[in-house]
C-alpha positions as CSV (number, residue, x, y, z in Angstrom):
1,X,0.0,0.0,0.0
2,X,1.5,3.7,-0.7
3,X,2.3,5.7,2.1
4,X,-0.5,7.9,2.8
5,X,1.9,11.0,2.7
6,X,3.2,10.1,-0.4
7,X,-0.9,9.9,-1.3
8,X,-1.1,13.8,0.1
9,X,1.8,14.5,-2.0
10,X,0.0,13.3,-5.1
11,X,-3.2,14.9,-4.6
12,X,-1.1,18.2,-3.7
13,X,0.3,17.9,-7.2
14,X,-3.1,17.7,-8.3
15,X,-4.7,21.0,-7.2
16,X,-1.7,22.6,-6.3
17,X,-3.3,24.1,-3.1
18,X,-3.0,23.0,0.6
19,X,-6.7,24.1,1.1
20,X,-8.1,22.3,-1.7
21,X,-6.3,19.3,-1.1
22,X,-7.4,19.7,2.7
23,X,-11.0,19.9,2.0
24,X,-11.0,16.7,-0.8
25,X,-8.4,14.4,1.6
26,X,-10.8,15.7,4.7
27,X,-7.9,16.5,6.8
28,X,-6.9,19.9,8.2
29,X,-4.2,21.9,6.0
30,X,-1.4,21.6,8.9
31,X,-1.9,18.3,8.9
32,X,-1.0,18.7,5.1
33,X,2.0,20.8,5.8
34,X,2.9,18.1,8.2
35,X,3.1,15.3,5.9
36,X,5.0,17.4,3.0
37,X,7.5,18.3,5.6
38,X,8.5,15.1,6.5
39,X,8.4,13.9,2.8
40,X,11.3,17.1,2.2
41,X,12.5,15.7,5.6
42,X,12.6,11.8,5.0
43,X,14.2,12.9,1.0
44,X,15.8,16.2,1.8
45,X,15.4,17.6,-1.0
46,X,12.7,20.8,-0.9
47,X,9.2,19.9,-2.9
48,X,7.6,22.6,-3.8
49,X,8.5,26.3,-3.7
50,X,6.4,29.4,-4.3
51,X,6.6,32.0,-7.1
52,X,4.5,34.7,-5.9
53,X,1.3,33.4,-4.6
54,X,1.6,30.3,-6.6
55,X,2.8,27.0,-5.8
56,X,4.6,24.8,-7.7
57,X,6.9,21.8,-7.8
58,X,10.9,21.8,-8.3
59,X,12.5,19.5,-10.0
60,X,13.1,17.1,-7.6
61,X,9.2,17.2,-6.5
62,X,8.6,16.8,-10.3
63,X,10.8,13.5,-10.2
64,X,8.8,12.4,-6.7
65,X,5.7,13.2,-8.3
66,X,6.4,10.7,-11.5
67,X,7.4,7.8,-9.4
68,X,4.9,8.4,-6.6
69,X,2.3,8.2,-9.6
70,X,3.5,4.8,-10.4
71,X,3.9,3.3,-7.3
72,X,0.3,4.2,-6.6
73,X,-0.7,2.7,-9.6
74,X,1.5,-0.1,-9.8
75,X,-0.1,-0.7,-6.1
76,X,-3.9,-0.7,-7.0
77,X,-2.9,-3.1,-10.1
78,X,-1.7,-5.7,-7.8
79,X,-4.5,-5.3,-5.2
80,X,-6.5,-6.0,-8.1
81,X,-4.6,-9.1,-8.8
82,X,-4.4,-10.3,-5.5
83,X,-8.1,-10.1,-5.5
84,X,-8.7,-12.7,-7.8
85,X,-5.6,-14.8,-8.2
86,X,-7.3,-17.8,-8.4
87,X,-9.3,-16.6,-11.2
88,X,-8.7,-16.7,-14.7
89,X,-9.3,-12.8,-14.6
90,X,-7.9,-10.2,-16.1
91,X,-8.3,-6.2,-16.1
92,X,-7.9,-3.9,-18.0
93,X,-8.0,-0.1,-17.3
94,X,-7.3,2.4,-20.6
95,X,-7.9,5.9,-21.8
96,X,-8.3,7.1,-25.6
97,X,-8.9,10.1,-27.3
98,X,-11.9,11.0,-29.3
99,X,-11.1,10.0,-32.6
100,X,-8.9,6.8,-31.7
101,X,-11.6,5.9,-29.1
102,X,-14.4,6.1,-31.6
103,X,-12.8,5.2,-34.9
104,X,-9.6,2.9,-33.9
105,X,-10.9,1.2,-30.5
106,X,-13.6,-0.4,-31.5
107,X,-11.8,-2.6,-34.6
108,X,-9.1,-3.6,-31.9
109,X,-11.3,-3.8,-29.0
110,X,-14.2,-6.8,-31.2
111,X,-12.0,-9.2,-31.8
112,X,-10.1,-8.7,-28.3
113,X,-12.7,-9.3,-26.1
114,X,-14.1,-12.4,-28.4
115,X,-10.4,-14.0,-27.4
116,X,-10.4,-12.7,-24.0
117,X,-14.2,-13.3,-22.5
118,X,-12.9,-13.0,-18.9
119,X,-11.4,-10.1,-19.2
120,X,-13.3,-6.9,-17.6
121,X,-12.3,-3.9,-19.7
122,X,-12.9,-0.2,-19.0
123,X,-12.4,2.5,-21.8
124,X,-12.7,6.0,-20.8
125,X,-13.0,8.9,-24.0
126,X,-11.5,12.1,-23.0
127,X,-9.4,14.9,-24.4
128,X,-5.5,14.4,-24.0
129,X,-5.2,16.6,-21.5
130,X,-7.9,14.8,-18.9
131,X,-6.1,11.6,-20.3
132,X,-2.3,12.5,-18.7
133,X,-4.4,13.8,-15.8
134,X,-6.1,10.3,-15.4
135,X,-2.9,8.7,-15.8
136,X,-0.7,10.5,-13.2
137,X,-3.4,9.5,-10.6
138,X,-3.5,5.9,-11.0
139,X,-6.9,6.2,-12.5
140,X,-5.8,3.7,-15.7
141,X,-2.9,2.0,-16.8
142,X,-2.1,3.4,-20.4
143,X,-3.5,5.2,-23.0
144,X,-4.0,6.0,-26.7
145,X,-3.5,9.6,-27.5
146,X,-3.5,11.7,-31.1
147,X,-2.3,14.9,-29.4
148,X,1.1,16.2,-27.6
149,X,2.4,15.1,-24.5
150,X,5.5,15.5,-22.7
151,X,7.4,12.4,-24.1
152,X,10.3,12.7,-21.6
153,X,7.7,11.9,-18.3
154,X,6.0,9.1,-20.0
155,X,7.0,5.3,-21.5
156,X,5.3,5.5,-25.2
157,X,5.3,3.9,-28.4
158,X,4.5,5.0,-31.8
159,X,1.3,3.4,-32.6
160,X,0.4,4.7,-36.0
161,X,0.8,7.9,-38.3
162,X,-2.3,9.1,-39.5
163,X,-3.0,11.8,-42.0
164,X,-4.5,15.0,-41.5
165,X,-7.0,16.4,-43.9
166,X,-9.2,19.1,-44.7
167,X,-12.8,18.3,-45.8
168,X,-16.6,19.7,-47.0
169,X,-19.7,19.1,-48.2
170,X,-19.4,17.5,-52.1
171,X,-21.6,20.4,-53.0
172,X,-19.2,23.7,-51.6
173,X,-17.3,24.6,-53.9
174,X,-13.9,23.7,-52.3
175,X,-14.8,20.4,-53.1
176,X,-12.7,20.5,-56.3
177,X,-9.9,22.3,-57.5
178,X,-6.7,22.7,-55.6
179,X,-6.0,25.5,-53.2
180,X,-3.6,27.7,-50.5
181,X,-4.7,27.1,-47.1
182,X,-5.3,31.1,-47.2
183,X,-8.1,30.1,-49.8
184,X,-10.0,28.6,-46.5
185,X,-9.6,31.4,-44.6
186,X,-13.4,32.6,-45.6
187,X,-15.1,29.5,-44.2
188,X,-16.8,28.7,-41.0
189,X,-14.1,26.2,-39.0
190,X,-16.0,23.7,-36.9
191,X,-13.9,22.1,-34.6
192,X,-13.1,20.4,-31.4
193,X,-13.3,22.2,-27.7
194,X,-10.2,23.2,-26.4
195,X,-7.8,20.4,-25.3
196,X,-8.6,18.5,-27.6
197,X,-5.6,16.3,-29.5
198,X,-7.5,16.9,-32.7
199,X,-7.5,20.7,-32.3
200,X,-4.1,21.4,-31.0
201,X,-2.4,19.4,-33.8
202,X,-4.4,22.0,-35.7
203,X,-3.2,25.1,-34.0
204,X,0.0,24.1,-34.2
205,X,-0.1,23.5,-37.8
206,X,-2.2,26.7,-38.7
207,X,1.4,27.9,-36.4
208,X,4.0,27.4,-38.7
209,X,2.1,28.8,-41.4
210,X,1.9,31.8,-39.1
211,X,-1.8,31.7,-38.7
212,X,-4.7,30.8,-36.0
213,X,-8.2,29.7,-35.4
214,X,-9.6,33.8,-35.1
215,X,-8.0,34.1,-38.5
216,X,-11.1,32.2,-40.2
217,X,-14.5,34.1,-40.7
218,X,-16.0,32.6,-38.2
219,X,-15.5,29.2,-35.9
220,X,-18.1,27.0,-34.1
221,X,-16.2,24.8,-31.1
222,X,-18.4,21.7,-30.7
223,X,-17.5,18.5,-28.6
224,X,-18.7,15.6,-30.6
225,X,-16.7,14.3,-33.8
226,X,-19.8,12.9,-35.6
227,X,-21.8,16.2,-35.2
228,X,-19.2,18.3,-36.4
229,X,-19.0,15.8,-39.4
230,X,-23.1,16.1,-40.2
231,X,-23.0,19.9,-40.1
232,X,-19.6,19.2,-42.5
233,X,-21.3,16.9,-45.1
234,X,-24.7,19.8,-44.7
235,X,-22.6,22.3,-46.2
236,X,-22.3,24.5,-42.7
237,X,-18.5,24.5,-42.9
238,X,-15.4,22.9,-43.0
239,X,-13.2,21.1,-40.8
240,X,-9.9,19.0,-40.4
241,X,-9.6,15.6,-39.3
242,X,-7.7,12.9,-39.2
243,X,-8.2,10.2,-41.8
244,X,-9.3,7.4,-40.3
245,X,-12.1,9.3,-38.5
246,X,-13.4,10.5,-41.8
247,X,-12.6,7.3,-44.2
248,X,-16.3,5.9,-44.7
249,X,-17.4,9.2,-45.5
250,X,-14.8,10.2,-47.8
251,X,-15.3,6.3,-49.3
252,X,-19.2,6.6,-50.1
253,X,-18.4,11.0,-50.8
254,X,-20.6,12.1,-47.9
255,X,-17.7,14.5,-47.6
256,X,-14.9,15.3,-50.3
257,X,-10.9,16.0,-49.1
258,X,-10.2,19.5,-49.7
259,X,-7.0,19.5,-51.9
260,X,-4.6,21.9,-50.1
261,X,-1.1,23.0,-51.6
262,X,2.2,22.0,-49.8
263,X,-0.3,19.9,-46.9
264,X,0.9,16.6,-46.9
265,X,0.2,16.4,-43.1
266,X,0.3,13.5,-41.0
267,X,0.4,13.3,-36.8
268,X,1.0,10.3,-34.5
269,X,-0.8,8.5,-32.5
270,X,0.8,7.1,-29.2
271,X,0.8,4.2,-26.3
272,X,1.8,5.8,-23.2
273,X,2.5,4.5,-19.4
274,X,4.0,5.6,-16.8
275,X,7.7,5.2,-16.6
276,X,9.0,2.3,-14.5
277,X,5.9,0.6,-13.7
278,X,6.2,-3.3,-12.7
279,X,3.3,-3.8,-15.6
280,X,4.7,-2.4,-18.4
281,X,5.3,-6.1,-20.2
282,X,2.0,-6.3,-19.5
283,X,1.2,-3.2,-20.7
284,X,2.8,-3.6,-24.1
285,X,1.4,-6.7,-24.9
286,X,-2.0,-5.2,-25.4
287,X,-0.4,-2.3,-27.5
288,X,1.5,-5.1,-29.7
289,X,-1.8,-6.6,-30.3
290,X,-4.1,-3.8,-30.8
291,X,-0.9,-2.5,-33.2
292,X,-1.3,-5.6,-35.4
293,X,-5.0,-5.7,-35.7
294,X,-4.6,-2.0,-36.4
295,X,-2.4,-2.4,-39.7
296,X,-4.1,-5.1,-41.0
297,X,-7.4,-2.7,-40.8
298,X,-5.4,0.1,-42.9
């Protein structure tokens, strides 16, 4: 079991305020200055220092905070085990993006379960920012991600490259002929809430081009992938997504690819886990699996 200081210390990390995490631990906040003091004490190394009014963690409380992370997972995994070790049990605890969760998952996931019937599963669908958040707390054991993450805090492996692309209605008339990305600057975007994996990898490409998001006409910000694809293929604007979300559509010309100059884009999708955990064979055989059902698909 972790140390419950080392449990304060996480949830510290979390909010990043010795009230809040008073109030959600129920203890009182000395008591929380307390157990951070002998964790500075025990280590001797200082945890967090303030800049201002705002806390946050030095590097050596960022190091604490990765492996306290995976201890705590690492230690509800084998509780979990232990639990049913006479069983022929397994579990499984994940996190995916929208578009991977929605358009990847559930190809893997079907023939997974049909080999694996004991197995209890649970898939979360969340932007990548929830995801890491989800991660650091124990909360699941890996994840599939389309956006960008710290690579140096995590384990990860490439799972696929995927292009990007722009798309419309077959009847606007960006539906044929070639353009400059400029030459989409007088459509309504509809895109993904901020946070999203799908969005940044936008903003950052829109970047190097040295443009943004205000720079169209007008944007609409809306949370589900397969509305923003109806309103698409109704002719109420355009919008970028990754192929593989898009590739019935595009198949049976629900929605055509807008053909952009110099926009040969493509993005990764990664497995990550937290560094060092005791599970991570474990871990990776699922991603070697769900990677070979995955290619055969494309």
């Amino acid at each position: 079991m972790i140390d419950f200081r080392l449990m304060t210390f996480l949830q510290l990390c979390q909010t990043m305020n010795y009230t809040k995490t008073a109030e959600q631990l129920h203890l009182t906040q000395p008591t929380i200055t307390q157990h951070i003091q002998y964790l500075e004490k025990q280590y001797g190394k200082k945890l967090f220092h303030y800049e201002g009014k705002k806390l946050s963690l030095t590097k050596e409380g960022a190091l604490l905070q990765q492996y306290a992370a995976t201890l705590q997972a690492d230690s509800r995994q084998m509780q979990e085990k232990l639990m049913h070790c006479d069983e022929a049990w397994q579990s499984i605890r994940f996190a995916a993006t929208l578009t991977i969760g929605e358009y990847v998952m559930p190809f893997i996931l079907a023939p997974y379960l049909q080999q694996n019937p004991r197995t209890t599963l649970r898939m979360l669908v969340d932007n990548t920012k929830t995801i890491l958040q989800l991660l650091q707390a124990g909360e699941i054991d890996f994840a599939f991600v389309e956006g960008n993450f710290p690579k140096r805090e995590y384990g990860h492996r490439l799972f696929s490259e995927e292009s990007y692309v722009a798309v419309c209605s077959p009847s606007h008339p960006l539906s044929t002929g070639v353009y400059e990305i400029e030459d989409l600057l007088s459509q309504r975007l509809l895109l993904r809430e901020k946070g999203s994996g799908t969005r940044a990898v936008l903003e950052n490409a829109l970047k190097e081009r040295t443009l943004a998001i205000d720079d169209f006409s007008s944007f609409a910000e809306i949370g589900n992938l397969n509305v923003v694809k109806q309103l698409v293929a109704q002719n109420f604007g355009i919008a970028f997504f990754y192929e593989a979300a898009v590739r019935e559509e595009l198949q049976h010309g629900v929605l055509k690819k807008i053909q952009i100059k110099d926009w040969q884009m493509s993005h990764e999708f990664n497995f990550i886990y937290l560094k060092d955990t005791m599970f991570a064979e474990e871990y990776l055989s699922f991603y070697d699996y769900s990677k070979k059902i995955w290619r055969k698909r494309k």
